[in-house]
C-alpha positions as CSV (number, residue, x, y, z in Angstrom):
1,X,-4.7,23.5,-19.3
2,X,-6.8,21.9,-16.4
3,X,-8.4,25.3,-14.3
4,X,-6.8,25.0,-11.0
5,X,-10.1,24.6,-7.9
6,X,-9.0,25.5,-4.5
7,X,-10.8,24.3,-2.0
8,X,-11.7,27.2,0.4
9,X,-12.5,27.5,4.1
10,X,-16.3,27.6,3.5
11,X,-16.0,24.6,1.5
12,X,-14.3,22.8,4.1
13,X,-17.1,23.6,6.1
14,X,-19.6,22.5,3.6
15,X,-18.0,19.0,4.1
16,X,-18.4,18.4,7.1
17,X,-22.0,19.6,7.6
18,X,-22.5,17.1,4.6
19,X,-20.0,14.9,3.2
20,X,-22.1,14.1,0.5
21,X,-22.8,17.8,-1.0
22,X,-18.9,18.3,-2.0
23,X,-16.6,15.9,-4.0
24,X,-13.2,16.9,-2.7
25,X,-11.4,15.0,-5.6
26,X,-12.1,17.4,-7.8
27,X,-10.0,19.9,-6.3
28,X,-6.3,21.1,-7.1
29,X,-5.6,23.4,-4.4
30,X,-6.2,23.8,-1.1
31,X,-5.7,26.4,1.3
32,X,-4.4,26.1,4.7
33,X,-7.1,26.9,6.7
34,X,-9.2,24.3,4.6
35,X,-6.6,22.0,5.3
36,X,-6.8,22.8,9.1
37,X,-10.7,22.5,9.2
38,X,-10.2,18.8,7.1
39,X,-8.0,17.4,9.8
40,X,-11.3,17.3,12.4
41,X,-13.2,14.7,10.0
42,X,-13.6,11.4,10.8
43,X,-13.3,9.2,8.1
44,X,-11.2,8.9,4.2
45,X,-10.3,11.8,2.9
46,X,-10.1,11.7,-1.2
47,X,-7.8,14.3,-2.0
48,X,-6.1,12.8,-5.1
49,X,-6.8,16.0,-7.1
50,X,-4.6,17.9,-5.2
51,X,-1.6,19.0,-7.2
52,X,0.4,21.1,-4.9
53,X,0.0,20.9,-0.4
54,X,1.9,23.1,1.6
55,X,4.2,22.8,4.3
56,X,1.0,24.3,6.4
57,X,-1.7,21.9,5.3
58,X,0.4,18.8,5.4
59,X,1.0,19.2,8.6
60,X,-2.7,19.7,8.8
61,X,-3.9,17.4,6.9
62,X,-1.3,14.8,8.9
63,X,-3.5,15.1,11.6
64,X,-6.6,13.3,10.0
65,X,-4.4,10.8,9.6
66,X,-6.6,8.7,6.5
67,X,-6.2,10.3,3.3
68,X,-5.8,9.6,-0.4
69,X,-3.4,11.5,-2.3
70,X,-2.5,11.5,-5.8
71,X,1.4,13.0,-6.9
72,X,1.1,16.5,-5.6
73,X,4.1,19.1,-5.3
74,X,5.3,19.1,-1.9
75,X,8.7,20.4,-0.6
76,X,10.8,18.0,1.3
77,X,9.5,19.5,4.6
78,X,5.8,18.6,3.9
79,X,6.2,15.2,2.2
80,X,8.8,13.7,5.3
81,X,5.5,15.2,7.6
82,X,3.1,13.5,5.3
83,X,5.4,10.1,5.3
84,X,6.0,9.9,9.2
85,X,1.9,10.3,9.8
86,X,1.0,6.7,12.3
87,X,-2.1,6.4,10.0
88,X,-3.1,6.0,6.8
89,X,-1.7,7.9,3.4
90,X,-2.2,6.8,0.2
91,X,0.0,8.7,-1.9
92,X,2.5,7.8,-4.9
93,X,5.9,9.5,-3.1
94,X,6.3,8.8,0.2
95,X,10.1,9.4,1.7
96,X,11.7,6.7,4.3
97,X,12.8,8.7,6.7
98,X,15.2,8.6,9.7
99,X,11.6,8.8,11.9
100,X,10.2,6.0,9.8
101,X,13.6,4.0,9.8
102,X,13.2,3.8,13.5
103,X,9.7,3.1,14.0
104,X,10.9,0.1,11.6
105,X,13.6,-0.9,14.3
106,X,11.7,-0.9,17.2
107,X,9.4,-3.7,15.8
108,X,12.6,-5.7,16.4
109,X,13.4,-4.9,19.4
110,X,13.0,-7.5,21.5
111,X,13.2,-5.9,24.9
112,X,9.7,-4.0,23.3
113,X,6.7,-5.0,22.9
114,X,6.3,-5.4,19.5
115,X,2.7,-5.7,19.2
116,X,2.3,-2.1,20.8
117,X,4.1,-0.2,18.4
118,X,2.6,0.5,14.6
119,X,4.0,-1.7,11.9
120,X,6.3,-0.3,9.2
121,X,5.8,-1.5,5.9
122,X,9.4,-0.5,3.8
123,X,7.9,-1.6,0.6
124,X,5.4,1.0,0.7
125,X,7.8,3.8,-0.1
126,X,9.6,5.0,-3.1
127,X,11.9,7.8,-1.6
128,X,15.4,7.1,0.8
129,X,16.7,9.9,2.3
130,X,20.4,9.7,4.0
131,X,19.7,9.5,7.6
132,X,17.1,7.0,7.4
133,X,19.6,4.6,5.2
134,X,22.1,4.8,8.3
135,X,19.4,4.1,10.4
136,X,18.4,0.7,8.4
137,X,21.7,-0.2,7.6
138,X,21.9,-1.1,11.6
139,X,18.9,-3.7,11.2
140,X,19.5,-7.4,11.9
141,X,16.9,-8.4,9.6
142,X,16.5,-8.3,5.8
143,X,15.1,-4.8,4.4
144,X,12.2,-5.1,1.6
145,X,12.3,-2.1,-0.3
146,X,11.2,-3.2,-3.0
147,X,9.3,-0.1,-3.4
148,X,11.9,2.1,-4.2
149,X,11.9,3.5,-7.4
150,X,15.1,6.0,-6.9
151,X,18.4,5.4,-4.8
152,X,21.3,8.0,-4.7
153,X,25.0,6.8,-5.2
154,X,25.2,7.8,-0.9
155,X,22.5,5.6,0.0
156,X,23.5,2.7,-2.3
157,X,27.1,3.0,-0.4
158,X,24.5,3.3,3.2
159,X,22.9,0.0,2.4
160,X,26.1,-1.6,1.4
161,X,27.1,-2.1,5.0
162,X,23.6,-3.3,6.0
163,X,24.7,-6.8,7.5
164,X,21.2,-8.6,8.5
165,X,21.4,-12.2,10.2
166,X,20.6,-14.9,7.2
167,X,18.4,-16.2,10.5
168,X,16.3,-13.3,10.8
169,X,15.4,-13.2,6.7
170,X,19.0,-11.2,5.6
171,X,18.7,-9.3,2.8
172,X,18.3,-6.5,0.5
173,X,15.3,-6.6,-1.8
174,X,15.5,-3.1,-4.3
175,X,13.6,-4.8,-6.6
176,X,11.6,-1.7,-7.9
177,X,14.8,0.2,-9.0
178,X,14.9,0.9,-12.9
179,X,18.3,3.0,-13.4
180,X,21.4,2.7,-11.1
181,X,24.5,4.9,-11.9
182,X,27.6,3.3,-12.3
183,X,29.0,4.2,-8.7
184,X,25.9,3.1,-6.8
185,X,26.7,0.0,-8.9
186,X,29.5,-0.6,-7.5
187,X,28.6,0.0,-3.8
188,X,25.6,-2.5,-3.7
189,X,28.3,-5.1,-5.6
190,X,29.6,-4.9,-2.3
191,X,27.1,-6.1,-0.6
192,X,27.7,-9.0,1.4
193,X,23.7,-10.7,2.0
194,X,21.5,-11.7,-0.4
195,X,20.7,-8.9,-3.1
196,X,17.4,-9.1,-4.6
197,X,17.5,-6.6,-8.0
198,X,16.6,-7.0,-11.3
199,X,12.8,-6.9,-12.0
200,X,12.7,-3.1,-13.5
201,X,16.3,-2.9,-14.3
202,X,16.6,-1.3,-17.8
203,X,21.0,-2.0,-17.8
204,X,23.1,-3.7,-15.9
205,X,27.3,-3.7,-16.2
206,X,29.5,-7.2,-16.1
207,X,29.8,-6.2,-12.1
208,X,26.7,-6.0,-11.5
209,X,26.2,-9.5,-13.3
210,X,29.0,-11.2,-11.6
211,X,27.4,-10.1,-8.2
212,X,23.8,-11.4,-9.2
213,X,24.8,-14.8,-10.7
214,X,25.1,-18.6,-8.1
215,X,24.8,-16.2,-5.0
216,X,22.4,-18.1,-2.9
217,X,19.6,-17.2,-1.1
218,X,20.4,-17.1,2.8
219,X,16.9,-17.8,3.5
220,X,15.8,-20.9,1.5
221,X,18.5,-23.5,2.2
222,X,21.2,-21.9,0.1
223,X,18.9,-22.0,-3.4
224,X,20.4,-20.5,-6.4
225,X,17.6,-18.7,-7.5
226,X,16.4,-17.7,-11.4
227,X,17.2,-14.5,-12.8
228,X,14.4,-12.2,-14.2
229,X,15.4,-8.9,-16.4
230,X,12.1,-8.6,-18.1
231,X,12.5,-4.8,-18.7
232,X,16.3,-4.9,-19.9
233,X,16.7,-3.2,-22.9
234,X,20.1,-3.7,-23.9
235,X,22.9,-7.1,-23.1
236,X,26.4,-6.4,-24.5
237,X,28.6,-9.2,-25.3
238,X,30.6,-9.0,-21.6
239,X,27.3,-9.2,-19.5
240,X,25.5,-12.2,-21.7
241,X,28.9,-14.3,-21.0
242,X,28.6,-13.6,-17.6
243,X,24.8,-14.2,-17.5
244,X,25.1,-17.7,-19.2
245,X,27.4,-19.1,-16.3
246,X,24.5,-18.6,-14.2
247,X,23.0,-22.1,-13.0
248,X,19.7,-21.2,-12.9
249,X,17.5,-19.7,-15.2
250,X,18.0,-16.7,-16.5
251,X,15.1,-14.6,-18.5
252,X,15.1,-11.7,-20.3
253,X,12.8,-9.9,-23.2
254,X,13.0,-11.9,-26.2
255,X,14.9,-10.2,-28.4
256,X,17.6,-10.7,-25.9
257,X,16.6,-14.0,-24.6
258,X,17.5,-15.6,-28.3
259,X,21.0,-13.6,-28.2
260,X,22.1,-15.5,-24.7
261,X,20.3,-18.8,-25.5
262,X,22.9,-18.7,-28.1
263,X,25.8,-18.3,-26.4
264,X,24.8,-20.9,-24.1
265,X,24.1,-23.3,-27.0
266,X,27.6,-22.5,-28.6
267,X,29.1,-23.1,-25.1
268,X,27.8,-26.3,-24.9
């Protein structure tokens, strides 16, 4: 068991008489009123040791506003604080929120000033909560959240309504989702722009197939773009038919890439 190394007031203090005399990475706690005394330094904070921040310290630690985090425990509370910060956070979970979803908004805006406001890079988190899905489901232009690594079966049906202008890049790019369950399946079949999914799939259903193959992409001249299922790890007999009517490429791992190739050959 790793010994747990909280990072006290006094050490805090340490740091910032001399940055160089403490290596805050090496840390797994902190307390709050380190946390506090943190959020007055002026420069990157490497906190990725951290495996727990409370609701207190985040919103400390917010402040600072450059900070490198590793995967701590945080309740809902601290990590939406730690995700809506206008800096920079480096840390593996960070939650879209409703905050976040309209910052994202704004930039498109056009009676704002776009340049003035912070840019919102979707891709950059892994978390969807509820609000924030209704919130981006209203955007005109395609969402890349690609960075997504869970959705729930409410914000698949959310995102099923988004309706972006082909003109303005339409879309929905969930490209870094690896399980979905059969009813958020079914909501993002409904989907009526261009749906971009596949890369860390592990399954897909017939549905989901029929929804993926000859659509065309709004944003390059109507191309029917290749298929890629390189993490799939199983292809029943109903979803390799419907794969090989694709007209474009279609790849998958090799064991299951010989297994369609021949039901293409026999259906030529």
């Amino acid at each position: 068991m790793t010994e747990e190394k909280v990072l006290t007031k006094e050490i805090a203090e340490q740091f910032l008489a001399d940055a160089k005399s403490v290596e805050l990475s090496l840390f797994t706690t902190i307390e709050d009123a380190a946390a506090e005394n943190l959020s007055k330094y002026k420069g990157r904070l490497y906190l990725n040791g951290l495996s727990e921040i409370s609701d207190n310290a985040a919103d400390s630690l917010s402040r600072q506003g450059d900070l490198v985090l590793g995967d701590p425990v945080l309740s809902d509370t601290a990590r939406e604080i730690l995700s809506e910060t206008v800096g920079s956070i480096r840390m593996k979970k960070k939650t879209i929120t409703r905050v976040i979803a309209e910052r994202f908004l704004l930039r498109w805006n056009k009676e704002r000033l776009m340049e003035k406001l912070p840019r919102v890079y979707l891709d950059e988190f892994s978390l969807l909560n509820d609000d924030a899905a209704h919130k981006l489901s209203e955007a005109e232009v395609g969402l890349n959240l690609s960075g997504l690594i869970h959705l729930s079966d409410s914000s698949a049906e959310i995102l099923s309504k988004h309706r972006g202008k082909s003109t303005l890049g339409g879309g929905l790019n969930l490209e870094g989702i690896s399980e979905l369950t059969e009813t958020a399946t079914d909501h993002l079949c409904k989907y009526k722009g261009y749906l971009k999914i596949g890369s860390n799939l592990q399954k897909i259903n017939e549905r989901l197939a029929a929804r993926l193959i000859n659509q065309k992409d709004m944003n390059v001249n109507g191309r029917i773009h290749d298929l890629h299922f390189p993490f799939l790890t199983e292809l029943g007999e109903t979803v390799a038919e419907t794969l090989s009517k694709h007209q474009a490429d279609v790849r998958l791992p090799y064991d299951l890439q010989s297994k369609l190739d021949a039901l293409k050959k026999g259906q030529a």
